[in-house]
N, C-alpha and C positions, 0 to 999 in steps of 0.2 A: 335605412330600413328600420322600420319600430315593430318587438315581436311585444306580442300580445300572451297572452295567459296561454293560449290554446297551443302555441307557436313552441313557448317552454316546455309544455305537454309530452307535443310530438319528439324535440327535439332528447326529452330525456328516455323517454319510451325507444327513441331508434337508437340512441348511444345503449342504453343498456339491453335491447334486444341483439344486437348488431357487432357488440365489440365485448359485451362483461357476460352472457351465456354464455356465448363459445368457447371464451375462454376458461369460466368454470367447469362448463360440463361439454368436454371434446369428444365429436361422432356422438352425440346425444339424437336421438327421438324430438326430445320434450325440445329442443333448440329447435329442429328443423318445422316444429309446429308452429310454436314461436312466433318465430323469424316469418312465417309466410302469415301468420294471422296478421301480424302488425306491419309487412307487406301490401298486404293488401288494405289494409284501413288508411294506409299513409294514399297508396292511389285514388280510393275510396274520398279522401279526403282531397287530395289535389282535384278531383274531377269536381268536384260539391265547389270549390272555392272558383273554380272557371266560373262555371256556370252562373253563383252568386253575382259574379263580378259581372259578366254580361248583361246578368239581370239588374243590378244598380244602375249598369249605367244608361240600361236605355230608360231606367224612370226620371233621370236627370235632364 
């Protein structure tokens, strides 16, 4: 599997929403907002790369 730019993106934004807020700031507000904004942009974003994909392939 080869990640691309976008891939490292994601993958630093979930390590550091997901494992390095909570750990700094425990029962935080500002974590549980966080955490669901970049929740949802990760789904956000799985649903956009289906989609993409369906769409390349049927112009193939």
């Amino acid at each position: 599997m080869k990640f691309n730019k976008t891939t490292w993106i994601v993958i630093i934004l979930f390590i550091i929403s997901f494992i390095v807020l909570p750990l700094l700031f425990q029962d935080s507000l500002i974590v549980l907002i966080v955490n669901t904004i970049f929740f949802i942009l990760i789904i956000i974003g799985i649903i956009y790369d289906l989609f993409e994909e369906r769409r390349t392939k049927k112009n193939k």
